[in-house]
Backbone as a printed PyTorch tensor [residue, N CA C, xyz], in Angstrom:
tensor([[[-100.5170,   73.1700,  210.0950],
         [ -99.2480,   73.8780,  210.0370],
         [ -98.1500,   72.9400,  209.5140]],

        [[ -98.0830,   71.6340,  210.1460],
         [ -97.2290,   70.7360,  209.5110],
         [ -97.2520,   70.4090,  208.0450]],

        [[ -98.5390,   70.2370,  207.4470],
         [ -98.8500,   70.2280,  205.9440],
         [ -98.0150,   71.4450,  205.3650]],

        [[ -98.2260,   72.7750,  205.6190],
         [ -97.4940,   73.7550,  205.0180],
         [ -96.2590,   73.9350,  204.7910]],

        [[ -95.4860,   73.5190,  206.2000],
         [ -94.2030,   73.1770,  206.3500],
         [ -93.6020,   72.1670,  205.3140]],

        [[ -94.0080,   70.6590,  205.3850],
         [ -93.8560,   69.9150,  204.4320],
         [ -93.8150,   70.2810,  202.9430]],

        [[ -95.0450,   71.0910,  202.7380],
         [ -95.3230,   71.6780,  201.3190],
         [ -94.1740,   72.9850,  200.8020]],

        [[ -93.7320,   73.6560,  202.1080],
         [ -92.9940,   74.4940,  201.9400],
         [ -91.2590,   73.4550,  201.6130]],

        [[ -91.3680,   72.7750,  202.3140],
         [ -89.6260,   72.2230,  202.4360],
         [ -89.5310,   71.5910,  200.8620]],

        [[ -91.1080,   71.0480,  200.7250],
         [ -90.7460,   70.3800,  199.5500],
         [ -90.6210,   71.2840,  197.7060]],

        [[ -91.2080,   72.5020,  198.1870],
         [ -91.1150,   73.4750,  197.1020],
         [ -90.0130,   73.8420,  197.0000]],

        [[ -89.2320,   73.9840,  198.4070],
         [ -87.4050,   74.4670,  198.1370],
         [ -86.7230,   73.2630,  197.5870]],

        [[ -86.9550,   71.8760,  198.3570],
         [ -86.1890,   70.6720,  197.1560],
         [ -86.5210,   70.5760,  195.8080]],

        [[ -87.6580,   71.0270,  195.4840],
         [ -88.2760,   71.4450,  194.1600],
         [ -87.6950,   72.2480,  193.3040]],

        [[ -87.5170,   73.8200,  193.9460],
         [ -86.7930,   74.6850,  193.2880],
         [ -85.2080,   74.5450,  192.7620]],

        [[ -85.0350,   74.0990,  194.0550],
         [ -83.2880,   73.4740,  193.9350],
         [ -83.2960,   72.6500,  192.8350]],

        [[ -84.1510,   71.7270,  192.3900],
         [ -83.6650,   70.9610,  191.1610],
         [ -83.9610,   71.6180,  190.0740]],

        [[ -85.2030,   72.4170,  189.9180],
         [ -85.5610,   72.9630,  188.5570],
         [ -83.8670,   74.2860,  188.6160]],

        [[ -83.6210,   74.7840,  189.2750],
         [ -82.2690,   75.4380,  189.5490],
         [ -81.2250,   74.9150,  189.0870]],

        [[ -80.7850,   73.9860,  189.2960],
         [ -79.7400,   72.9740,  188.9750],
         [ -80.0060,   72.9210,  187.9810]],

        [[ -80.9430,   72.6310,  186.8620],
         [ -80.9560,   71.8970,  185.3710],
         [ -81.1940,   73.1940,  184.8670]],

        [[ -81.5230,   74.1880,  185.5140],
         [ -81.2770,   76.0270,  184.4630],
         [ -79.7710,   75.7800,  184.6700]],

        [[ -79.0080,   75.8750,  185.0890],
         [ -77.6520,   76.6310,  185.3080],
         [ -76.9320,   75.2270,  185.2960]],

        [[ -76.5490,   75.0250,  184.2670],
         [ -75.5930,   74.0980,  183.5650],
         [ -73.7400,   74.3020,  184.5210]],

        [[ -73.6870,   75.5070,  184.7610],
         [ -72.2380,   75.3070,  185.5560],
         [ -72.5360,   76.7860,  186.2470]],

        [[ -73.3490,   77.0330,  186.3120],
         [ -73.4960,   78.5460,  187.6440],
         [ -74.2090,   78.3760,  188.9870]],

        [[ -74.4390,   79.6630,  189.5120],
         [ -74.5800,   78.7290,  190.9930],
         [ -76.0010,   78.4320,  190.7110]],

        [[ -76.6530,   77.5160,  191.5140],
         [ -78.0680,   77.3780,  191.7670],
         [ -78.3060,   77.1920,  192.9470]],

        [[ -78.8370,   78.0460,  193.4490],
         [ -79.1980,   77.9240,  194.7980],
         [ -80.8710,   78.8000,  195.1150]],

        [[ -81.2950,   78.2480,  196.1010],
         [ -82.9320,   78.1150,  196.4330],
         [ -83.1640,   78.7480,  197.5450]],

        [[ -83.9800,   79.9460,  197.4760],
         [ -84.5570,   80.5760,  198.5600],
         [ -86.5020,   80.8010,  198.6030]],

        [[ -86.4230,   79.9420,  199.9470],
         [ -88.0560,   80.2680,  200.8480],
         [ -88.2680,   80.1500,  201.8510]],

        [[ -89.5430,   80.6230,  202.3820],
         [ -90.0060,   81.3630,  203.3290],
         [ -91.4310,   80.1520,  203.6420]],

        [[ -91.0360,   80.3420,  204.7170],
         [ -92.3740,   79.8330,  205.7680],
         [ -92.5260,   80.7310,  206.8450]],

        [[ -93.7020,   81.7800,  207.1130],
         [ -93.9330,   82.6330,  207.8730],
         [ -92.6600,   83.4120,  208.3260]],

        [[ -91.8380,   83.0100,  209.6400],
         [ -91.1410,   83.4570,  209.8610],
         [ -89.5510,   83.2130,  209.5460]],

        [[ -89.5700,   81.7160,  208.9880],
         [ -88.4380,   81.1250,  208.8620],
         [ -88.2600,   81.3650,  207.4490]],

        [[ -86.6470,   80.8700,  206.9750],
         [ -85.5780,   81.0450,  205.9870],
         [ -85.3270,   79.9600,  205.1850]],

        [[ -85.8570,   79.1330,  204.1450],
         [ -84.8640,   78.0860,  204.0400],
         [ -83.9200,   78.4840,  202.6400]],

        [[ -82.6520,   78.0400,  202.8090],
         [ -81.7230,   78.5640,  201.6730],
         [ -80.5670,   77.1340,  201.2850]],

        [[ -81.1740,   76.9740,  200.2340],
         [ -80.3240,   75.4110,  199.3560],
         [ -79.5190,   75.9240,  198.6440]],

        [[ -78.5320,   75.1640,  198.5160],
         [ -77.9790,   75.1890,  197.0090],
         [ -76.7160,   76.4960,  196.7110]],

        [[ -76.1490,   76.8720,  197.9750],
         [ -75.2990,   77.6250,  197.9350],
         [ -73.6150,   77.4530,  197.9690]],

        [[ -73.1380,   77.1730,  196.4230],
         [ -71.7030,   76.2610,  196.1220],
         [ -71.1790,   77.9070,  195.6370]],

        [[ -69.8650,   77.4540,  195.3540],
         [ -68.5820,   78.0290,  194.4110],
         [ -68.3000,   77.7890,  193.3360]],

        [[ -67.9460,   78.1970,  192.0630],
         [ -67.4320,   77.4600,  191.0380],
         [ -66.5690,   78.3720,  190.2940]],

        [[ -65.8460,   79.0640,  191.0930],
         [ -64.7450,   79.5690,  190.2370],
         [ -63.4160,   79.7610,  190.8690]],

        [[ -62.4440,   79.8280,  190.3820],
         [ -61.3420,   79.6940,  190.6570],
         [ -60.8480,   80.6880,  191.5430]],

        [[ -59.7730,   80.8960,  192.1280],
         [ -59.0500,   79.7480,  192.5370],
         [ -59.8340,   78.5840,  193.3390]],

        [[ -59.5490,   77.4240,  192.6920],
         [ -60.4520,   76.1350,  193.6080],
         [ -59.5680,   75.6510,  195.1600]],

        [[ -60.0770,   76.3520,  196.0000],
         [ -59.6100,   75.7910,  197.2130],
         [ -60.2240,   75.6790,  197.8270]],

        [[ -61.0990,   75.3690,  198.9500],
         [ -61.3950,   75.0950,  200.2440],
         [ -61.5350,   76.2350,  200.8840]],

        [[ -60.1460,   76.8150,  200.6710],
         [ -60.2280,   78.8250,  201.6210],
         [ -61.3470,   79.4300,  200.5000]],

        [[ -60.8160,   80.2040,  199.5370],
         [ -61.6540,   80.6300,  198.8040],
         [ -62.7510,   80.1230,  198.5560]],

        [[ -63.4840,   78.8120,  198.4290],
         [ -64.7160,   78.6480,  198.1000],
         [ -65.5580,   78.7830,  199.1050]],

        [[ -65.0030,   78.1910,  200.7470],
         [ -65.5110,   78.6060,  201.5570],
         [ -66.4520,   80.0980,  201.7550]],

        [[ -65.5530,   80.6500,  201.3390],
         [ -65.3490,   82.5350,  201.7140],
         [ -66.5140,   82.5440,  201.1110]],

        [[ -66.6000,   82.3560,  199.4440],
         [ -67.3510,   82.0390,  198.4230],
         [ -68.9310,   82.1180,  199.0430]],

        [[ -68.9510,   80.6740,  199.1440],
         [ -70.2050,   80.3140,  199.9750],
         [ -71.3880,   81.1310,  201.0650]],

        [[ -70.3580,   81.6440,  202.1570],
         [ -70.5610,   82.7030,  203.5050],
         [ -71.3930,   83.3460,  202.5130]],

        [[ -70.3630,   83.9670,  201.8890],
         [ -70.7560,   85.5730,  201.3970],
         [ -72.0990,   85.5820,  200.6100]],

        [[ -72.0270,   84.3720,  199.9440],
         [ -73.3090,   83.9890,  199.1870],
         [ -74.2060,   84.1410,  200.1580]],

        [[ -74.2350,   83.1050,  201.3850],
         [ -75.2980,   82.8630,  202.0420],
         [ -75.8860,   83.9910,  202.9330]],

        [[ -74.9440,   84.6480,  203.0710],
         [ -74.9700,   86.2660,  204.1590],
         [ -76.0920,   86.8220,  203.5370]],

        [[ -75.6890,   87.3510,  202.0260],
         [ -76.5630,   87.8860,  200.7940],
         [ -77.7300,   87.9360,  200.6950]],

        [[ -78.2660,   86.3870,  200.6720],
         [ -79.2710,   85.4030,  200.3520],
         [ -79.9490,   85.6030,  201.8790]],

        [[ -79.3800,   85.4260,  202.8670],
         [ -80.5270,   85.9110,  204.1670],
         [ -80.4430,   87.5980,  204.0410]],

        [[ -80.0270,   87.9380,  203.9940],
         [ -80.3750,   89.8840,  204.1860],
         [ -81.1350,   89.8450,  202.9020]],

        [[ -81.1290,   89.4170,  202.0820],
         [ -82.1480,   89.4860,  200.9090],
         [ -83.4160,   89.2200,  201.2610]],

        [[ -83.8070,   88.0630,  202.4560],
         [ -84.7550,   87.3900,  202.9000],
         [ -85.2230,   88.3870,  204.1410]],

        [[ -84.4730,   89.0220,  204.6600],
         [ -84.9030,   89.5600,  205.7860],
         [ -84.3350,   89.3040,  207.0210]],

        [[ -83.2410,   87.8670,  206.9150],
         [ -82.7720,   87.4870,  207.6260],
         [ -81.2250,   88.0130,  207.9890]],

        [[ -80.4210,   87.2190,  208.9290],
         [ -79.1990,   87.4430,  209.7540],
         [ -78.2240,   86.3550,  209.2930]],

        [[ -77.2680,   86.5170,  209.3210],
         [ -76.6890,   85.2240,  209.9890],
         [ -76.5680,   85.1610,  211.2910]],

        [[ -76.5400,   85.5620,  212.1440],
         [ -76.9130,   85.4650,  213.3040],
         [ -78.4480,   84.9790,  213.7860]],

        [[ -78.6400,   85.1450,  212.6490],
         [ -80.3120,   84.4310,  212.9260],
         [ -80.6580,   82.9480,  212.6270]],

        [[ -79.1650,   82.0020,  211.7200],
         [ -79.6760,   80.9630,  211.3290],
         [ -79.4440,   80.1800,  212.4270]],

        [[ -80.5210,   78.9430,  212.3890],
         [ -80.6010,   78.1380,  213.4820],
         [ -79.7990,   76.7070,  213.3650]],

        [[ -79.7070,   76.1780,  211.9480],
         [ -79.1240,   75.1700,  211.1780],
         [ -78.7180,   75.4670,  210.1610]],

        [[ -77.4490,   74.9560,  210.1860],
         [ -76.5230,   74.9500,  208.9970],
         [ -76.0040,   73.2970,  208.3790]],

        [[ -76.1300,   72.9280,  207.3010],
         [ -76.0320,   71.8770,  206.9160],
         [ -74.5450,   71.8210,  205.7210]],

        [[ -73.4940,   71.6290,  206.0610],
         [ -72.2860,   71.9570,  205.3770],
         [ -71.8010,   70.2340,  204.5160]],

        [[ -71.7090,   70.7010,  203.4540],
         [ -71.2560,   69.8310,  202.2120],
         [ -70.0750,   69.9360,  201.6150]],

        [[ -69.1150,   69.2240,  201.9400],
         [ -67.9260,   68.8750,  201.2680],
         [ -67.2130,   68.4850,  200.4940]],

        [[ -66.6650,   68.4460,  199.3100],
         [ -66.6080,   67.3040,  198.6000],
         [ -65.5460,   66.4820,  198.7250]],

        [[ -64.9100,   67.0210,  200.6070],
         [ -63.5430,   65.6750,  200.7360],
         [ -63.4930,   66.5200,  201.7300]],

        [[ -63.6330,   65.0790,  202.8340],
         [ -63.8110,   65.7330,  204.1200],
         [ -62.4410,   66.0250,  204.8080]],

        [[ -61.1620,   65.9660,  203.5820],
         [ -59.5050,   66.6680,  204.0910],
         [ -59.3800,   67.6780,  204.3840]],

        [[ -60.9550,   68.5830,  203.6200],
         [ -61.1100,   70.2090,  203.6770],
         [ -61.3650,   70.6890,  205.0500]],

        [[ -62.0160,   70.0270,  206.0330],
         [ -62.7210,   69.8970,  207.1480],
         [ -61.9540,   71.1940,  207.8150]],

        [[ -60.9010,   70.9040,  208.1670],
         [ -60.2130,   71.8500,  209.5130],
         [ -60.0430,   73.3160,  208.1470]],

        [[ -59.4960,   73.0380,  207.3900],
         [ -59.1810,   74.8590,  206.3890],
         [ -60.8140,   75.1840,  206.2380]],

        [[ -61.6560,   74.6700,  205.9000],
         [ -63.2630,   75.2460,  205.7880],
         [ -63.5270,   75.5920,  207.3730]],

        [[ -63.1830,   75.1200,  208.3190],
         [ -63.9000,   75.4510,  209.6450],
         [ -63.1420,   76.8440,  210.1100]],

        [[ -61.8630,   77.2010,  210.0380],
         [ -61.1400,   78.4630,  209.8440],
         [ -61.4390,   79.5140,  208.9910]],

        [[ -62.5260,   79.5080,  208.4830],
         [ -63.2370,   80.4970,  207.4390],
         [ -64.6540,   80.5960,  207.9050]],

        [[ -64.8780,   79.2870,  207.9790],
         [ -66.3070,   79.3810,  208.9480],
         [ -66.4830,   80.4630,  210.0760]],

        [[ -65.3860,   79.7690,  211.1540],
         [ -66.1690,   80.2440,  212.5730],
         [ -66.1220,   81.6330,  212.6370]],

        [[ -66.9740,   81.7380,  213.0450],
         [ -67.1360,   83.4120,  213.9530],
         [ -67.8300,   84.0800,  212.7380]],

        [[ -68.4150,   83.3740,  211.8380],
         [ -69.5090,   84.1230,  210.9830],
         [ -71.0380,   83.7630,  210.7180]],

        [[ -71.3270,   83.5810,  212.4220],
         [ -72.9330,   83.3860,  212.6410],
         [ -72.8510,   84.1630,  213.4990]],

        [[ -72.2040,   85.2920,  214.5380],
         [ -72.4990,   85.8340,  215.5220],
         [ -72.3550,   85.1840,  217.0740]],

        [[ -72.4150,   85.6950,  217.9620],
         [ -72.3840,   84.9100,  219.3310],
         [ -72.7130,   83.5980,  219.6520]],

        [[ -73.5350,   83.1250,  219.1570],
         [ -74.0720,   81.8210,  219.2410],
         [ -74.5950,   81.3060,  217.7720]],

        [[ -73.3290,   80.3150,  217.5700],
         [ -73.2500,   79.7430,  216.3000],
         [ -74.4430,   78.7330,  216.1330]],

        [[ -75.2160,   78.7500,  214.8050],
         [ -76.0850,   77.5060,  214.7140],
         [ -75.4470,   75.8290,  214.9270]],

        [[ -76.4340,   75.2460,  215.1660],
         [ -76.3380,   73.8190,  214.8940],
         [ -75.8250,   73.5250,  213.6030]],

        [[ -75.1410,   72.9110,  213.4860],
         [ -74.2260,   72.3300,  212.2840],
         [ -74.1850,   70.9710,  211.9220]],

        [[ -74.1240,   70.2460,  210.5890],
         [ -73.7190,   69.0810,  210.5410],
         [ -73.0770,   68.9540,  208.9590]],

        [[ -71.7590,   68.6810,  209.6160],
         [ -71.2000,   68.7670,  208.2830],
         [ -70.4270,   67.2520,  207.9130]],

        [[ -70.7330,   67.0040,  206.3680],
         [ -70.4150,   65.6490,  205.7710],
         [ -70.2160,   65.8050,  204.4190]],

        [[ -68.9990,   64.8650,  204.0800],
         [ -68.5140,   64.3130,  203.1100],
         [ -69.7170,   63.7130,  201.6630]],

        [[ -69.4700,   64.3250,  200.8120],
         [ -70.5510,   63.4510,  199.7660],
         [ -69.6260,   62.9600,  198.9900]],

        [[ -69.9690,   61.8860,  198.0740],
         [ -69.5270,   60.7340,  197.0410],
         [ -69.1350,   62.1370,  196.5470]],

        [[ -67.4820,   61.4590,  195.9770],
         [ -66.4930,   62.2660,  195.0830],
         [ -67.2530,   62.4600,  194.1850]],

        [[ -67.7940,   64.0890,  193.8810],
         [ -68.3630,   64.6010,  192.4220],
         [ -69.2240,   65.1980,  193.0170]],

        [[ -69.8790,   64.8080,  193.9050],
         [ -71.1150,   64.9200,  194.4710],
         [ -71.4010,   66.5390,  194.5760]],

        [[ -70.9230,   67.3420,  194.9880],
         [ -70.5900,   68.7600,  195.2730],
         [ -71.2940,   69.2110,  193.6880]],

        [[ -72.0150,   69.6580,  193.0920],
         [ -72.1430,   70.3550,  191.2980],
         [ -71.7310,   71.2780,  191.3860]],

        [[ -70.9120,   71.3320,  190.0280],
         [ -70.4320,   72.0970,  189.4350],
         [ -69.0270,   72.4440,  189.6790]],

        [[ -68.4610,   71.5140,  190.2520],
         [ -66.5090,   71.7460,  190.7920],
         [ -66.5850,   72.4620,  192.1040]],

        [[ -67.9210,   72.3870,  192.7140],
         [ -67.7510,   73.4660,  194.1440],
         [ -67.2700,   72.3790,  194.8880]],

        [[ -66.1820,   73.0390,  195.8200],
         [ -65.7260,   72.2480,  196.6690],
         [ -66.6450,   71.8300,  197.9420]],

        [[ -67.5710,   72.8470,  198.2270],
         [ -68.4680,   73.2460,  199.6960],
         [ -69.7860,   73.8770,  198.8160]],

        [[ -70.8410,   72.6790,  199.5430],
         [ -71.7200,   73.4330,  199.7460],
         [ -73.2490,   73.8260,  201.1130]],

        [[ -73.5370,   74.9660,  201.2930],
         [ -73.9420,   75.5000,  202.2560],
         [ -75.6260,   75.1930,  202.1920]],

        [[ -76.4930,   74.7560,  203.2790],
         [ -78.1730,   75.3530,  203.1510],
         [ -78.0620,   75.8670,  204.6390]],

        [[ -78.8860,   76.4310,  204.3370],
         [ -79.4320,   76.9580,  206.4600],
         [ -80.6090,   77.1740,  206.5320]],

        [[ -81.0990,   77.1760,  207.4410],
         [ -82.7510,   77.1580,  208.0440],
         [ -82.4380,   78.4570,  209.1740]],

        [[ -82.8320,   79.6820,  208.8500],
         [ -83.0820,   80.7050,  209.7360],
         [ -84.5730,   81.6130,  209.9320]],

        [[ -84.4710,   82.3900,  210.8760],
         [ -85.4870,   83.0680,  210.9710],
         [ -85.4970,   84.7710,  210.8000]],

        [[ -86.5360,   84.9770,  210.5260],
         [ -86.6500,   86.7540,  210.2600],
         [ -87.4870,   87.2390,  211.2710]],

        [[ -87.4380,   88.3380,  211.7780],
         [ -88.0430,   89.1480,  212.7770],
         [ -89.6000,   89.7380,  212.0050]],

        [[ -90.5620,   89.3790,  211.7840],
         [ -91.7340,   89.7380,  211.1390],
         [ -92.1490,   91.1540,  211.9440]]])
């Protein structure tokens, strides 16, 4: 089971890059499945207005999408892994955030990457690890 897992995590870091080098300045972002679980990479902003509020919003809505597409919730994700590209955004991104996982918010860890780091001018970007009701 661990082999699959591995093989699975590593097909989504996989996809995410062959993603990235299709889409020269659009979004690229990566969705798969391991039995019951969700994994979803690669979910930025890149259009204007460039703020923090809006790209945030941006992002959610993406990622909401991308699990009901999967079968999933947001209320169903278990980890959320949040990407910044200046961690000044911190408190205006967390005011857009909260209260859009449902009653009991996932585990979170959110960090600053090297200025640029973010592709494609997104200010934020989102992955989560959730589950679907089979």
């Amino acid at each position: 089971m661990l082999k699959k897992l591995l093989a699975t995590a590593a097909g989504v870091t996989g996809t995410a890059s062959l993603a990235n080098a299709a889409h020269d300045a659009a979004l690229a972002q990566a969705t798969d499945t391991f039995e019951n679980l969700v994994f979803i990479s690669g979910v930025g902003a890149h259009e204007a207005p460039f703020t923090i509020e809006n790209h945030a919003e941006i992002v959610l809505k993406g990622v909401e999408a991308s699990l009901k597409k999967a079968g999933s919730s947001m209320s169903q994700v278990l980890k959320a892994q949040v990407w910044l590209d200046d961690m000044k955004d911190f408190e205006a991104m967390n005011k857009i955030y909260r209260g859009r996982f449902g009653d009991k918010p996932p585990v979170r860890t959110t960090v600053a990457v090297a200025k640029g780091g973010v592709p494609d001018r997104s200010l934020i970007e989102i992955d989560v690890i959730a589950y679907k009701t089979v």
